[in-house]
N, C-alpha and C positions, 0 to 999 in steps of 0.2 A: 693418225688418229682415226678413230671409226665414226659412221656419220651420223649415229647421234650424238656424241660428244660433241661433235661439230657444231649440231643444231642445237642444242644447248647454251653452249657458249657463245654464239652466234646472239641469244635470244635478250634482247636488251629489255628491260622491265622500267618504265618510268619513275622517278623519285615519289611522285604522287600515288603511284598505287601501292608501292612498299609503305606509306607511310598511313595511308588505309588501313592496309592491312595490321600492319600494329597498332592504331586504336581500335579496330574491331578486336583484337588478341588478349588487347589489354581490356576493354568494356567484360569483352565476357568474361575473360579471369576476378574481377570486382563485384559481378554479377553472379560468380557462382559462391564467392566469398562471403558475400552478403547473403544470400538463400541458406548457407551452411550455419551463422551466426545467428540467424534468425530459428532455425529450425533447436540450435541449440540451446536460447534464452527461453524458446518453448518447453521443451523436455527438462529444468530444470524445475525444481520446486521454490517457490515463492517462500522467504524466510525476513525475517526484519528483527530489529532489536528493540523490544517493550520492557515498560517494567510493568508486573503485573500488581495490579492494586488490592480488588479484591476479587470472589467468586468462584474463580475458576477451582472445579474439585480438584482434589489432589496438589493445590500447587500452592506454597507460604505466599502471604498481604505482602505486597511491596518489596515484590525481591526483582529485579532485573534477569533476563532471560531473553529466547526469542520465540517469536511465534512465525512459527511455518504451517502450509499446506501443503499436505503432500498426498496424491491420490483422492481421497473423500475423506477426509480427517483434518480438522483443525489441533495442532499442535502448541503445548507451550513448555520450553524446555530451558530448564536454570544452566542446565550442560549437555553436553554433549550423550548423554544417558537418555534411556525412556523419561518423558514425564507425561503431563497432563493432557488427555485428547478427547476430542469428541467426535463425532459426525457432523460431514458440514452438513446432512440434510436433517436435522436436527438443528440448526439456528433457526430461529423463527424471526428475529428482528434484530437491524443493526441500529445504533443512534452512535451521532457522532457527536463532538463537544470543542470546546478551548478550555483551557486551563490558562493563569497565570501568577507567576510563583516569585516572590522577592531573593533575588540571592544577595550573595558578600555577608551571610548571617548577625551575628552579633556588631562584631568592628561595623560593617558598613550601617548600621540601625544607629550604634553612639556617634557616628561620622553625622549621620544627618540632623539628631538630636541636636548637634554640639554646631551645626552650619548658623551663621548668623544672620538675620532677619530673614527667617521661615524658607533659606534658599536651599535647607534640606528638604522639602517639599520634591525641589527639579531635581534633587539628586536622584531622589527615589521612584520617579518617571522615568527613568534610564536603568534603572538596578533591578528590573522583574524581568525575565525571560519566559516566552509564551509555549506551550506546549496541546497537543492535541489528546484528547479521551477520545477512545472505541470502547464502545460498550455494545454488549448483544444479551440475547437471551437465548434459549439452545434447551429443548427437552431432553431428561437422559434419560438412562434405559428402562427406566420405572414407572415413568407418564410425569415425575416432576420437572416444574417448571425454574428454570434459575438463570441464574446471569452474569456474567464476568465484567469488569473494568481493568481495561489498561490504558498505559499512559504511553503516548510516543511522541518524537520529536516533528515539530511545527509543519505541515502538508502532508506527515504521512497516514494519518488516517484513512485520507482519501482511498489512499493508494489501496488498501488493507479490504475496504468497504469493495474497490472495484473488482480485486481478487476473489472475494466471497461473491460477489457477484455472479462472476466471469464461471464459477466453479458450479454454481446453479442457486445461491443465496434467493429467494425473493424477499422481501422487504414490507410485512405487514405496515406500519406507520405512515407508508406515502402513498397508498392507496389512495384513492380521490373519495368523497364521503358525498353523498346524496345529498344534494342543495333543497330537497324539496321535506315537507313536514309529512307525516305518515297520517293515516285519518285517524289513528285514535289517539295521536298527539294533540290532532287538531280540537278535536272531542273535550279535551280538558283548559280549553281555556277559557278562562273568567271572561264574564261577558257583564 
């Protein structure tokens, strides 16, 4: 054998540092795993599934769709097709809302009618299912002023508001308003 073979083989490595060595091998492979899935959910475009109620141009009251962001554009699309968009820098203001709506339609309305000593009442405290409204306002390309409603499932408004946000949204309505009175407010009062 030649004598670096020799010293090689010769060269005993402790169990403890082999076993270093593969959680440092493995932390970074997780680590680079994670940077790669992160940078992905970035470059992705923001989409969710509304039903749109009313407002938005170009698009039918109460049809179900999604609304996405993609670049500077708020989107609302029944399919897979062009539909209804705007500029996000054209929202001027988001409001958010709750909605809540009774389901099980007709049957479950004779169900409680028909419950004895008024325990249709408890029925119908369990039979509404809660839902969130996003509403905004948004100039188009003429200087008018209009507004959209849609409806989406319970917390995701939030989510929608943060997005517009994140994307350069500011938000007329939570401005903080001057606690103090103006002097020619003050001028008009009865004395």
């Amino acid at each position: 054998m030649s004598p670096a073979v020799t010293l090689l083989s010769n060269r005993v490595t402790p169990v403890g540092a082999r076993s270093r060595l593969l959680v440092a091998l493995i932390c970074c492979g997780l680590t680079a795993a994670a940077q790669n899935s992160t940078q992905l959910k970035a470059s992705t475009a923001f989409r969710i599934r509304v039903t749109h109620l009313v407002g938005f141009e170009d698009a039918k009251n109460n049809c179900s769709g999604a609304l996405s962001i993609q670049n500077d554009s708020l989107q609302f699309q029944k399919t897979r097709k062009s539909g209804a968009h705007i500029k996000i820098s054209s929202v001027r203001d988001i409001f958010l809302g709750e909605q809540s709506r009774q389901v099980g339609g007709l049957p479950l309305t004779l169900g409680e009618a028909a419950a004895p000593f008024g325990s249709g009442r408890v029925v119908s405290l369990f039979a509404h299912k809660k839902y969130d409204t996003f509403s905004f306002e948004y100039v188009d390309s003429n200087g008018g002023i209009h507004g959209a409603v849609f409806q989406l499932k319970k917390g995701q408004a939030a989510i929608v508001k943060k997005e517009l946000i994140a994307h350069g949204v500011t938000i007329s309505s939570f401005r903080v308003q001057s606690g103090t009175q103006g002097a020619t407010e003050v001028g008009h009062v009865d004395k």
